[in-house]
C-alpha positions as CSV (number, residue, x, y, z in Angstrom):
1,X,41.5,32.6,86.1
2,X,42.2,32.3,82.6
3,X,41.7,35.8,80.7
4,X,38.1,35.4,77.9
5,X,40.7,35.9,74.9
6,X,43.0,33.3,76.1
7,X,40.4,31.0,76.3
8,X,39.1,32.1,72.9
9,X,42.8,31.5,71.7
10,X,42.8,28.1,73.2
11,X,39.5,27.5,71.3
12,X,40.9,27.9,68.2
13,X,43.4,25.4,68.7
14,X,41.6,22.8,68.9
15,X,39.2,23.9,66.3
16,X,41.8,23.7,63.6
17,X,42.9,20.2,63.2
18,X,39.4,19.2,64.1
19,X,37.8,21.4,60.6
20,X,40.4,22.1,58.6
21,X,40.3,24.8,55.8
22,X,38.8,23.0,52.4
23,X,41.5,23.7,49.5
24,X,38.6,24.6,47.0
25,X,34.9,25.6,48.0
26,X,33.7,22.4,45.6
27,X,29.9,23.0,45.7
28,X,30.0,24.5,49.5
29,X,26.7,26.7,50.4
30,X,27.9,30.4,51.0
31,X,29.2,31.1,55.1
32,X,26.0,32.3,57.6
33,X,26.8,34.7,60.3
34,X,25.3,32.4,62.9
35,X,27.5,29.3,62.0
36,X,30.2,32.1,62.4
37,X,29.2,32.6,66.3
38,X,28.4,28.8,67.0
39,X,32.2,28.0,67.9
40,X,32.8,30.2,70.0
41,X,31.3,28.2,73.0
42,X,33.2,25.0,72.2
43,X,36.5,26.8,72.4
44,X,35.7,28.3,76.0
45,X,34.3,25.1,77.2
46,X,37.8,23.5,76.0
47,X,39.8,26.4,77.6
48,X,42.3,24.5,81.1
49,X,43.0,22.1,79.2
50,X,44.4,24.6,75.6
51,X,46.0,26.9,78.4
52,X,49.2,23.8,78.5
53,X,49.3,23.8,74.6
54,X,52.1,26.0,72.4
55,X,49.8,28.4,69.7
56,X,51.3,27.0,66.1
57,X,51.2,29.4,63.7
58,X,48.3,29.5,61.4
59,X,48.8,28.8,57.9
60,X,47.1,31.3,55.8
61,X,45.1,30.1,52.7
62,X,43.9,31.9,49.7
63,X,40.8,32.4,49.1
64,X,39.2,29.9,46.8
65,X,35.6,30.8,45.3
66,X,32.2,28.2,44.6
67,X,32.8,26.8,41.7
68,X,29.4,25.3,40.1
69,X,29.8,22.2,37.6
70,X,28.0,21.7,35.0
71,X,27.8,19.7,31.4
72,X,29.6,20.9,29.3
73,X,27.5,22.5,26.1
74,X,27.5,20.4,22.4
75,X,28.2,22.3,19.0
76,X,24.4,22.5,19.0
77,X,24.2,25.8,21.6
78,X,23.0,27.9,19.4
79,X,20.9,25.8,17.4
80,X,17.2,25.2,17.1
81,X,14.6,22.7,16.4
82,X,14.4,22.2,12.8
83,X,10.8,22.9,11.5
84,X,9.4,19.9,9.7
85,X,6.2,19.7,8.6
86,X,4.1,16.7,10.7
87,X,3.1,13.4,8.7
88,X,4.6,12.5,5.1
89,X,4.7,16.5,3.7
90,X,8.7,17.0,3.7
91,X,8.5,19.2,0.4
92,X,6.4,22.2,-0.7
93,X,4.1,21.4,-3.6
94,X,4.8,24.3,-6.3
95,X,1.4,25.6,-7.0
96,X,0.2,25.1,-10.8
97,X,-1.9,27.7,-12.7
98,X,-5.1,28.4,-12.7
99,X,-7.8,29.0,-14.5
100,X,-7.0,32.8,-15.3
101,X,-3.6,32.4,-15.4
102,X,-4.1,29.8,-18.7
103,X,-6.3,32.1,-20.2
104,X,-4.0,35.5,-19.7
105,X,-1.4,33.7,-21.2
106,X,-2.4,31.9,-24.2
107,X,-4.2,35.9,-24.6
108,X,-0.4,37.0,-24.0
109,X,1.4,34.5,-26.0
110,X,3.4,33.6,-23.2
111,X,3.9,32.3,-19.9
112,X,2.3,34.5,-17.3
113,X,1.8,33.7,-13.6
114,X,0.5,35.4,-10.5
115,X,2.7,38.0,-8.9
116,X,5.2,36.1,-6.4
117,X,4.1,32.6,-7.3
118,X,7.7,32.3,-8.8
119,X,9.3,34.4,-6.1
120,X,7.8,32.3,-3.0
121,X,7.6,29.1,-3.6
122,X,10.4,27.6,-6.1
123,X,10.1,23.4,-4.6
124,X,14.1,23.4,-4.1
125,X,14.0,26.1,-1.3
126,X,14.2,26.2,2.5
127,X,12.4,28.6,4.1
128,X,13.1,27.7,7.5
129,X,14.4,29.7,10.2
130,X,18.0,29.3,10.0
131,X,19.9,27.6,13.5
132,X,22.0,30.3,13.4
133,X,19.3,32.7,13.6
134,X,19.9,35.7,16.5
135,X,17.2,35.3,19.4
136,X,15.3,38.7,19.7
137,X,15.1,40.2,22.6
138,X,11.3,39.7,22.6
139,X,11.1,36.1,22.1
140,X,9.9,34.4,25.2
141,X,11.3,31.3,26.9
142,X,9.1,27.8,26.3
143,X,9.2,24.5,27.6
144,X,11.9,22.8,26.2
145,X,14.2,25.6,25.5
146,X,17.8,25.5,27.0
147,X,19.5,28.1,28.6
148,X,23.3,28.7,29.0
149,X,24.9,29.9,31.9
150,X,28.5,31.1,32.8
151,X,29.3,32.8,36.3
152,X,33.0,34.4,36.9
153,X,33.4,36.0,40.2
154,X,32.5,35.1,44.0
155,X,30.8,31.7,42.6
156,X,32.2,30.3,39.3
157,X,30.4,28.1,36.4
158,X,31.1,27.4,32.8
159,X,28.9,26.4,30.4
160,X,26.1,25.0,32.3
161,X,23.1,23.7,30.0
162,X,19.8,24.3,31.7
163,X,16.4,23.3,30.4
164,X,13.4,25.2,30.7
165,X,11.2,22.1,32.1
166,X,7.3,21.9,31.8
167,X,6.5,24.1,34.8
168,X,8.6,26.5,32.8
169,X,11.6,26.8,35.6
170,X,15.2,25.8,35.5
171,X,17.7,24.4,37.9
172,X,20.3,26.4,39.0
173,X,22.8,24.1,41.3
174,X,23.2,25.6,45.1
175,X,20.7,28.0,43.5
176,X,17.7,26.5,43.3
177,X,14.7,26.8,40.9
178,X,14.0,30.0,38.6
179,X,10.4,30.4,36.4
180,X,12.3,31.4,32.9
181,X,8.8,30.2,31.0
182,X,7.4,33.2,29.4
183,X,9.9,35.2,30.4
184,X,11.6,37.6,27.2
185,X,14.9,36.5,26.3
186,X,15.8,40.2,26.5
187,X,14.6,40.3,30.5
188,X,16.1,36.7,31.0
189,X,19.7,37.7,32.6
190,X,18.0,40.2,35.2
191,X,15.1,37.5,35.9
192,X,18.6,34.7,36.8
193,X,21.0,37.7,38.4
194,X,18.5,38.7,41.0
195,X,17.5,35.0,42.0
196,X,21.7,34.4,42.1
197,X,22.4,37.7,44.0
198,X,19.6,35.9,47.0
199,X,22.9,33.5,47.8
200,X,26.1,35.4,46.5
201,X,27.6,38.5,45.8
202,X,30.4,39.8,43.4
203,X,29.7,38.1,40.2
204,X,29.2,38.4,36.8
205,X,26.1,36.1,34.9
206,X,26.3,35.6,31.0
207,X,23.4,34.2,29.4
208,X,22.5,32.6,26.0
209,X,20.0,30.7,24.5
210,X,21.0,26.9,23.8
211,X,18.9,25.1,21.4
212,X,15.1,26.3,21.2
213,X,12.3,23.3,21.2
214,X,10.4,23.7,18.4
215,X,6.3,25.0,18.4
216,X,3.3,23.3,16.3
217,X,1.4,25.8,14.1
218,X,-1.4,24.9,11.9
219,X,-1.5,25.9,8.8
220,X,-5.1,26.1,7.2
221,X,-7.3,27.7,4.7
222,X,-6.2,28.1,0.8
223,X,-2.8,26.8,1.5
224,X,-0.6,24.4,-1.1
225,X,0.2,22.0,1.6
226,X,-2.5,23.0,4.3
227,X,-1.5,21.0,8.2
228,X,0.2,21.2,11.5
229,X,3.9,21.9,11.2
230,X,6.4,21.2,14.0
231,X,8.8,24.9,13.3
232,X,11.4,26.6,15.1
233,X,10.3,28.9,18.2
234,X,12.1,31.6,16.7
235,X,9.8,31.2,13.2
236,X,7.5,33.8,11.9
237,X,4.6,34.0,9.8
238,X,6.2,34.1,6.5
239,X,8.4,31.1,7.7
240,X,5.2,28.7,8.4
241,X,3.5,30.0,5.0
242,X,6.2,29.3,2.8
243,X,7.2,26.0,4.9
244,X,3.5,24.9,4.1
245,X,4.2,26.1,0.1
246,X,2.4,29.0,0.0
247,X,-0.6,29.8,-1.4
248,X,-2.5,27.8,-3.6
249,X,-3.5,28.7,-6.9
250,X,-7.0,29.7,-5.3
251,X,-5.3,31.3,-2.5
252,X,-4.7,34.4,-1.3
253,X,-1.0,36.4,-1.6
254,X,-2.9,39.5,0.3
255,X,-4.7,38.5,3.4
256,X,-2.7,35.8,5.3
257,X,-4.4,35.9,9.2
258,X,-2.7,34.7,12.5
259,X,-5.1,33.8,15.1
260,X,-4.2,32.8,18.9
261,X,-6.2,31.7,21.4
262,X,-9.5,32.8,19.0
263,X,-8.1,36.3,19.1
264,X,-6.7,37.6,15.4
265,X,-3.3,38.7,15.6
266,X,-1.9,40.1,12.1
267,X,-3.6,40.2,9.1
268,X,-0.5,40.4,7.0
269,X,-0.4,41.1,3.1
270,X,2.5,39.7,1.4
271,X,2.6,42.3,-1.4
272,X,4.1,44.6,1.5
273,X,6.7,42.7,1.7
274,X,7.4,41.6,-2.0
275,X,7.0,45.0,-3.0
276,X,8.0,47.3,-0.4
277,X,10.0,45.1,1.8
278,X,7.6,45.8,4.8
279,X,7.7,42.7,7.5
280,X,5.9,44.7,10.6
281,X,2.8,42.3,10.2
282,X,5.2,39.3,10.4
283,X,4.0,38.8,13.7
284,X,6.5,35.9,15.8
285,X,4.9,32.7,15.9
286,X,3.7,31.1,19.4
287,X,3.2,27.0,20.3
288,X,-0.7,26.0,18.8
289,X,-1.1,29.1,17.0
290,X,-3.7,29.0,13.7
291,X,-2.8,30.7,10.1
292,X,-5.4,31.3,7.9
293,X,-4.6,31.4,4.1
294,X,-8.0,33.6,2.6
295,X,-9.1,32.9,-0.7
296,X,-7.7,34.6,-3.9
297,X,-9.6,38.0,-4.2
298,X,-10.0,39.8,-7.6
299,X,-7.4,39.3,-10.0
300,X,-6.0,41.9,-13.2
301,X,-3.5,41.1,-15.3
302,X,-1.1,43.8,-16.8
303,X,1.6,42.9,-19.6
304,X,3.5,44.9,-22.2
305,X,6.1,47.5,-21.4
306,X,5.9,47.1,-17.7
307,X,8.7,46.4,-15.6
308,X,7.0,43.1,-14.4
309,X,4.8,41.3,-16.5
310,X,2.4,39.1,-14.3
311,X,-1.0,38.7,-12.8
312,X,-2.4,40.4,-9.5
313,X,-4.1,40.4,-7.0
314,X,-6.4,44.2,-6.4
315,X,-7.4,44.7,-3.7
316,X,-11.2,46.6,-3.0
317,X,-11.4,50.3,-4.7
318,X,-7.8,50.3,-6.2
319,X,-7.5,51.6,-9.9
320,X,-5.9,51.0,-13.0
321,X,-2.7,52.8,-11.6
322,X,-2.5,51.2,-9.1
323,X,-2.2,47.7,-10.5
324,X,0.4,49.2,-13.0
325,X,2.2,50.2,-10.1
326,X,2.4,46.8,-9.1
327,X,3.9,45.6,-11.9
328,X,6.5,47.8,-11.1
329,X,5.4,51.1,-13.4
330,X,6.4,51.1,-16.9
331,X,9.5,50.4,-18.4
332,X,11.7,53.3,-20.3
333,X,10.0,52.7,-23.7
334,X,6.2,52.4,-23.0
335,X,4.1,55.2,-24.0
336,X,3.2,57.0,-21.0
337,X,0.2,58.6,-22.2
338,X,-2.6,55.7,-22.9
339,X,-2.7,52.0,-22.0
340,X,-5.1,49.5,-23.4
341,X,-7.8,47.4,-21.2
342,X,-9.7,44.1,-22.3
343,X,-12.2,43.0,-20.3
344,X,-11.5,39.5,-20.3
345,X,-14.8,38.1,-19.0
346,X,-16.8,39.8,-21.7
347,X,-19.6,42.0,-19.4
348,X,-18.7,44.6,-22.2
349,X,-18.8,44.1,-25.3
350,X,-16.4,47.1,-27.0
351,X,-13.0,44.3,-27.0
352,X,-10.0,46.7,-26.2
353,X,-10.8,50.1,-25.1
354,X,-8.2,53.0,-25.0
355,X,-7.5,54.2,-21.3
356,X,-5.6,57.6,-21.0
357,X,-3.2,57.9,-18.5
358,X,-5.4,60.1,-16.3
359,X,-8.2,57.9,-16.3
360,X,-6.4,55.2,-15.1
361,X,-5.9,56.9,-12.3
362,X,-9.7,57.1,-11.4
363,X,-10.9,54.4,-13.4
364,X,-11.6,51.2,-10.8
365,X,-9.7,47.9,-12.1
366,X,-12.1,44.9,-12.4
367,X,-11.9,41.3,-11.9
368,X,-10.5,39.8,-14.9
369,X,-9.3,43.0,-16.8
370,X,-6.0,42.5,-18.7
371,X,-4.1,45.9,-18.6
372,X,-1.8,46.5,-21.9
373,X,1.2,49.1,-21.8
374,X,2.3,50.0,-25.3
375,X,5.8,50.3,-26.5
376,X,6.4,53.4,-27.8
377,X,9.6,52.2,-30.1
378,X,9.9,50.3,-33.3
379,X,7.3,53.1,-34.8
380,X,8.0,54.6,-38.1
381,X,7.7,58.6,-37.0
382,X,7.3,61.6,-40.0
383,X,10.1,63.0,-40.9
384,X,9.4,66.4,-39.1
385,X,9.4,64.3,-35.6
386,X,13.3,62.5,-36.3
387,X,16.1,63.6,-34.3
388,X,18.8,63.6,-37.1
389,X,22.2,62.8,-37.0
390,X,24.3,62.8,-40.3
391,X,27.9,62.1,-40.8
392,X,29.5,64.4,-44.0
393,X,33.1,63.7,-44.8
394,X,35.5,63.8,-48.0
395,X,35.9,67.3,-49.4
396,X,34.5,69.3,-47.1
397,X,36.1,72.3,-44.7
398,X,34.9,70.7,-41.2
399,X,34.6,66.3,-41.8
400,X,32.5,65.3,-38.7
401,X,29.1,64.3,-37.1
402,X,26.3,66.7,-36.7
403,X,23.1,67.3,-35.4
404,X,20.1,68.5,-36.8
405,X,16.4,69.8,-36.3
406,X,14.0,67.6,-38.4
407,X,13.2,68.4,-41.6
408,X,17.1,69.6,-42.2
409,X,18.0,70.3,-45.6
410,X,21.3,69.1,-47.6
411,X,22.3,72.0,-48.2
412,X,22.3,73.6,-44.5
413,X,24.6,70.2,-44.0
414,X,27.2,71.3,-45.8
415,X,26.7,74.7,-45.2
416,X,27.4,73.3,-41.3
417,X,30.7,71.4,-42.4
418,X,32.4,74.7,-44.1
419,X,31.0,74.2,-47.4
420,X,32.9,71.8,-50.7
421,X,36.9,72.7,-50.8
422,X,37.9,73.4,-54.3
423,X,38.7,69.1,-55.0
424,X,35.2,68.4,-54.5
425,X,33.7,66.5,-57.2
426,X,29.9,66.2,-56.3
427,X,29.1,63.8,-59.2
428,X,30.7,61.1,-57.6
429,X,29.4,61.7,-53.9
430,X,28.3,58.5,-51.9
431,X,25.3,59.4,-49.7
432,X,23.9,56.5,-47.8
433,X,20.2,56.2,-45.7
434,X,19.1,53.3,-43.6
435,X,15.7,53.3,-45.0
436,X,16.4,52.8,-48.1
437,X,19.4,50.1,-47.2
438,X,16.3,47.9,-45.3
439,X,13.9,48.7,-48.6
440,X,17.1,47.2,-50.7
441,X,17.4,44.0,-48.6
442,X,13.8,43.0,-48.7
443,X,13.9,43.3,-52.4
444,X,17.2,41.8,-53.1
445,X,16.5,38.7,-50.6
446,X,13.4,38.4,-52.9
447,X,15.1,37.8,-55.7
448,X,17.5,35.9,-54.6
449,X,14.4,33.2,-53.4
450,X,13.1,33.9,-56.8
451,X,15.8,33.0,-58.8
452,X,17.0,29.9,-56.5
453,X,13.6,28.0,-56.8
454,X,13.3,28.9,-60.9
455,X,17.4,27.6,-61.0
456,X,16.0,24.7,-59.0
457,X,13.3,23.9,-60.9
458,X,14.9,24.3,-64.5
459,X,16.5,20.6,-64.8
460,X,12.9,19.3,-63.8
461,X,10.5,21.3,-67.0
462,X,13.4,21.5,-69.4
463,X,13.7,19.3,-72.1
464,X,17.3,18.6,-71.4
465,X,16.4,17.9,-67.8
466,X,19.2,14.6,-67.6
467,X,21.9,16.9,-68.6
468,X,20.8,19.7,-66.1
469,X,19.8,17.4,-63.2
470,X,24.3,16.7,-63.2
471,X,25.4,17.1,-59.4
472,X,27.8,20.0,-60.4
473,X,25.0,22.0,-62.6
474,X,23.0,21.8,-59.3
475,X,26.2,23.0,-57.0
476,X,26.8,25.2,-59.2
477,X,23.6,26.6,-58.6
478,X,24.5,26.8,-55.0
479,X,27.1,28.3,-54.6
480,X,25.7,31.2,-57.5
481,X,23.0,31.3,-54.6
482,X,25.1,31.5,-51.8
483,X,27.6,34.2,-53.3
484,X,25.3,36.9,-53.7
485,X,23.6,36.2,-50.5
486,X,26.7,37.0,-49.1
487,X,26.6,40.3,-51.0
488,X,24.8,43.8,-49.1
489,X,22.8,46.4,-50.4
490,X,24.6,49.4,-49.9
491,X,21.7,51.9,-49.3
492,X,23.0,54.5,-51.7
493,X,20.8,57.1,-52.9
494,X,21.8,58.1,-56.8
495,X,21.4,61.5,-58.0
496,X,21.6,62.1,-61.7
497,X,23.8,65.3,-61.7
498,X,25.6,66.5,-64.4
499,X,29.2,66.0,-64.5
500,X,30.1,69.5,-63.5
501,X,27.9,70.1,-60.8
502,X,29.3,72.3,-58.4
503,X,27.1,71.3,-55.7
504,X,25.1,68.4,-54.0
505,X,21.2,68.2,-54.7
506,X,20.5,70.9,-51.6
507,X,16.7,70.4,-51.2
508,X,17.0,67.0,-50.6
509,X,15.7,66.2,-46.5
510,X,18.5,64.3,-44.9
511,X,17.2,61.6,-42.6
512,X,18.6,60.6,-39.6
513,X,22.1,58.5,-39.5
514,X,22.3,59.7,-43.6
515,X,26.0,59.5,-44.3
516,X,27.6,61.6,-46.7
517,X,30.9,61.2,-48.6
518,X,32.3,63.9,-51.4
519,X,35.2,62.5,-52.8
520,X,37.7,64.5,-55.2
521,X,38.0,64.1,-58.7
522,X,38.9,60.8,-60.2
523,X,41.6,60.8,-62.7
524,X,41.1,57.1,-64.0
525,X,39.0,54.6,-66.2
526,X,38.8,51.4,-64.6
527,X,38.7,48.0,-67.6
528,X,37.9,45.1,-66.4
529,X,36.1,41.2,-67.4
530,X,37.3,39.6,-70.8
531,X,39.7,41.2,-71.8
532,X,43.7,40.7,-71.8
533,X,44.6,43.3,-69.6
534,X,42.3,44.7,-67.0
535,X,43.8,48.1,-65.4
536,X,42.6,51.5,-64.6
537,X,43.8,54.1,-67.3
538,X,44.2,57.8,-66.9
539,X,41.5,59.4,-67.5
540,X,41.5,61.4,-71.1
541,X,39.4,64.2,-72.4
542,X,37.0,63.8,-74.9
543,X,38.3,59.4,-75.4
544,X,35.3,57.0,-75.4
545,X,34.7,53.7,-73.6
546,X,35.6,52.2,-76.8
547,X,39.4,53.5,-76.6
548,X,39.7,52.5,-73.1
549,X,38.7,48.9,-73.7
550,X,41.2,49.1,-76.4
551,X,44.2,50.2,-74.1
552,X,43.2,46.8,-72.1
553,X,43.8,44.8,-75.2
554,X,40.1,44.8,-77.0
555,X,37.4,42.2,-76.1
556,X,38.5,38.3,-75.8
557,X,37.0,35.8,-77.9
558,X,34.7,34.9,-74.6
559,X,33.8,38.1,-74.1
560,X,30.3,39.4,-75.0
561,X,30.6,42.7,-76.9
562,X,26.6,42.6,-76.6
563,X,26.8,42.7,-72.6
564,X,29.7,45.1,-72.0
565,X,28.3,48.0,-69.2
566,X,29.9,50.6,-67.9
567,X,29.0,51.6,-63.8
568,X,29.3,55.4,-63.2
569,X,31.2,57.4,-60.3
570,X,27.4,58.5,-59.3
571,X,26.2,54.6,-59.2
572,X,24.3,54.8,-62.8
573,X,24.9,52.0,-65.1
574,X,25.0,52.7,-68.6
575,X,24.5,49.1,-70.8
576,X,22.7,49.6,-74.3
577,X,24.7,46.7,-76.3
578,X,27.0,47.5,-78.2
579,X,26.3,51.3,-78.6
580,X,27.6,52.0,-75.5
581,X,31.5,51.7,-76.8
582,X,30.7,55.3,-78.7
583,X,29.9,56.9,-75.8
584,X,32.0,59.1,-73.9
585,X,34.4,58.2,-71.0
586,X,33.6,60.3,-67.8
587,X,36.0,60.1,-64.6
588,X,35.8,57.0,-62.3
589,X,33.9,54.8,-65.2
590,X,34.5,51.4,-64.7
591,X,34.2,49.4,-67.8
592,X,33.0,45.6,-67.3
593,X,33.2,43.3,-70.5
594,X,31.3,40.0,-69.3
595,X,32.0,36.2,-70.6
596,X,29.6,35.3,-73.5
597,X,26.2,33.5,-71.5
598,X,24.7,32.3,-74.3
599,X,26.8,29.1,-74.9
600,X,24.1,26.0,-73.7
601,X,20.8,26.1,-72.5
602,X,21.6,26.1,-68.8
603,X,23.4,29.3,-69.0
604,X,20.7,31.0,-71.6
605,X,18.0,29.9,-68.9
606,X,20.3,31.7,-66.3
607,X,20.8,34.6,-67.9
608,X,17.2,35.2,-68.6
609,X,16.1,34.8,-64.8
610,X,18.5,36.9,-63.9
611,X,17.7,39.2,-66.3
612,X,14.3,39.3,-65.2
613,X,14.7,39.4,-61.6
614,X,17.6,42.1,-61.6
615,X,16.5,44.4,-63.9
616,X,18.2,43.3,-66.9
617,X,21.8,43.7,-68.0
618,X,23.8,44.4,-64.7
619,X,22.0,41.1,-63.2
620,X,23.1,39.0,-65.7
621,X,26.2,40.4,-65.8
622,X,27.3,39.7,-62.1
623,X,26.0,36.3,-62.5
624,X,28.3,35.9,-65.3
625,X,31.0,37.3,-63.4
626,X,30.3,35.1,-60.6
627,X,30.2,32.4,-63.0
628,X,33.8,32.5,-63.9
């Protein structure tokens, strides 16, 4: 009688040509423990006639796990239904001003628009969700959606593409069907693993999301481009909004509502996120949800030195303060202690009022007020209020830059630099002021229009107006004109000290970026104009400016004996005719004989303007010297 595990042995003989071992487990359902057991029974039954047969010997094979195919995934996995707006609306219509915006700026004298009209809704921008966009754990699986798969272990698969079909499952192959609709994306690998770990074991699941069908939203209320839009499922509120154009110019930037299923959602201000970069009412949008753009509410405007010049939108109870705030608070030059308010509808009848800065933080803004911050530069301030800063140098112990209190006297400036050194020659000191520069430019530019237009005119009321109408008469005119336009006042303050003043004028108040220059003693006489032989000459005790014009060789037949002036070291000019050739040299004079004017009418007439519109003598005398 043949022993059970020979006949057991004999079994598997004949089992193994009969089912040979598959090379690779190609879409083969996992082993059961009762198709285990089930050929045991065959193999007995077979037993007499395996007891004649040698055993071969088994050839052992590897073992080879289930390997699931699927398609392979496109370049689109991680992508996303674009969001296009339905029907012919492709582009956001840029909003225009309104009725208040017109009026606040031709009030402002310039453009002015309604806080984040520029910022949100430029035409040229996209505002959709991105395709490469990172899924958030709590977006929840739709219809449509594809889901990637890859399994490494006991069952294998790469890249399988599953869509989430209408009944919101997908198909996993010798798997079977798993509900993924509704499901988060962050819960969607545990939801798959558990219905995979029913059939295998040992494995490892990655999941991703493919492309993501896109969700219909309707856009509605006080919208620019109010409709149903086909967006991405992974699209917010702000996306649909700005998608649809944003508001209109009669809608609001502060109360944008979500509403699903008749339930309200968010009510999400945009101003948090413009100006505080809040997004926690940017609630995630859902297929057939509604959002409702409210009408504008109560609208300020606040210009001047603000940070942010625009209009806004107030919101019920908030102040002055608060609508400055807005605007970003006030810039560094503003005067922080009073702002002015117009009310711009006219209840009131006082036109600008004056708001102090702690009523504004009380004071309830109202529809239609326009806010003004003042600028607290450009103001001419009293003396006594300056911050002064004077630069001394020249003959002094300590040349340098100082600073000052207000109201600083000359002679505590010296007093600050070490005091004159023993070269000082105060007569001749060159102190400067800005103020008195800009007082010298308006004047001299006057003049200079002054005497063009009477220059101009001359050929046309003259008697000799052919000869004076001559093209180079008129350039000549020009470039007279355009020479000392070129020239700049200097801004020098003169002091009429005497020659051997030992000090500067000390109770003169020195004014803020005053510069001050001592120079030593000159030791020459400067000649110059018609004569033969311009120089400087040493200086000589007791000579006149008579016997310095002589050392240059007397005055040339062109010269003008009448004219000759002599300009000081302090910046006086000395020019009474011919009398002043008797009077005395002083140190640093320089001497200026000028070419006779008075030859023609044309140069008579231009002496005479000048004359009149530079104070006589030294006028005519540069335009003589330009002349030459």
């Amino acid at each position: 009688m043949t022993t059970p595990w020979k006949q057991l042995l004999a079994g598997c003989v004949f089992a193994l040509p009969l089912i040979p071992a598959q090379a690779s487990a190609q879409l083969s359902p996992p082993v059961s423990p009762t198709e285990q057991s089930g050929g045991g029974a065959s193999a007995i039954s077979r037993g007499a006639a395996a007891a004649q047969v040698a055993v071969p010997p088994a050839e052992v094979r590897s073992y080879q796990p289930t390997v699931i195919d699927g398609a392979p995934a496109t370049p689109e996995a991680n992508g996303s239904d674009q969001p296009t707006p339905r029907g012919q609306r492709t582009k956001p219509v840029s909003p225009v001003a309104n009725e208040f915006e017109t009026f606040v700026s031709n009030a402002a004298g310039k453009p002015l628009r309604r806080f984040g009209a520029e910022l949100l809704t430029p035409g040229g921008r996209d505002f959709t969700a991105p395709s490469t966009t990172i899924v958030p754990p709590d977006y929840r699986l739709n219809p449509g959606d594809e889901v990637l798969l890859g399994l490494t272990g006991s069952v294998q698969a790469a890249d399988l593409r599953l869509t989430v079909d209408k009944e919101g499952r997908i198909f996993v192959p010798r798997v079977g069907a798993i509900t993924v609709g509704g499901v988060r994306y962050g819960d969607l690998r545990d939801v798959i693993a558990r219905q995979v770990a029913r059939q295998y074991r040992a494995f490892d699941l990655q999941v991703t999301a493919g492309r993501l069908h896109g969700i219909t939203v309707y856009v509605t209320g006080f919208a620019a481009t109010p409709g149903s839009y086909t967006v991405s499922s992974l699209s917010t509120l702000v996306n649909a909004v700005l998608a649809a154009g944003g508001p209109a110019p009669g809608g609001s930037f502060r109360s944008i509502q979500l509403r699903r299923n008749g339930q309200l959602i968010s009510d999400f201000d945009l101003y948090d996120l413009l100006l505080k970069g809040d997004k926690s009412g940017d609630a995630a949008l859902q297929n057939g949800d509604v959002i409702y753009l409210a009408p504008a509410g109560e609208q300020v405007a606040v210009i001047g030195s603000v940070n942010r010049e625009a209009i806004f939108e107030i919101a019920p109870n908030e102040t002055l303060n608060d609508a400055i705030l807005y605007a970003g608070g006030i810039n560094t030059v503003a005067d922080d202690s009073r702002l002015m308010v117009l009310d711009s509808l006219g209840k009131t009848e006082s036109g600008w009022r004056q708001v102090t800065a702690a009523e504004a933080r009380t004071q309830k803004a109202r529809r239609g007020d326009i806010i003004r911050i003042l600028s607290d530069v450009g103001i001419a301030r009293p003396l006594d209020q300056q911050p002064v800063l004077v630069t001394i140098s020249g003959e002094v112990a300590r040349p340098g830059r100082y600073y000052f209190r207000p109201g600083t006297r000359m002679e505590d400036v010296v007093a600050q630099a070490g005091g004159l050194t023993t070269l000082a020659f105060p007569y001749a000191s060159v102190i400067t002021r800005e103020s008195v520069k800009a007082q010298q430019k308006l004047s001299f530019d006057r003049a200079i229009q002054d005497m063009e237009f009477q220059l101009t005119a001359q050929p046309v009321v003259s008697a000799n107006r052919a000869q004076l109408a001559q093209p180079g008469n008129l350039a000549l005119v020009r470039s007279i004109v355009e020479q000392l336009r070129a020239r700049e006042p200097s801004g020098r303050l003169v002091f009429d000290l005497p020659v051997a003043a030992a000090a500067l004028p000390g109770d003169v108040i020195v004014e803020n970026n005053d510069t001050i220059y001592i120079p030593s003693r000159p030791v020459t006489v400067g000649v110059f104009g018609a004569v033969p032989s311009p120089a400087s000459f040493a200086y000589r005790e007791g000579a006149s400016i008579g016997d310095f014009v002589q050392s240059a060789g007397g005055v040339q037949q062109l010269g003008d004996k009448a004219e000759i002036f002599v300009v000081r070291a302090n910046g006086t000019v000395v020019a009474n005719g011919k009398r002043v050739l008797r009077a005395p040299a002083l140190p640093g004079d320089l001497v200026y004989v000028p070419v006779d004017a008075n030859r023609g009418e044309f140069w008579a007439r231009l002496r005479d303007i000048t004359g009149s519109l530079f104070g006589g003598l030294v006028g005519a005398a540069s335009i003589k010297s330009l002349a030459q």
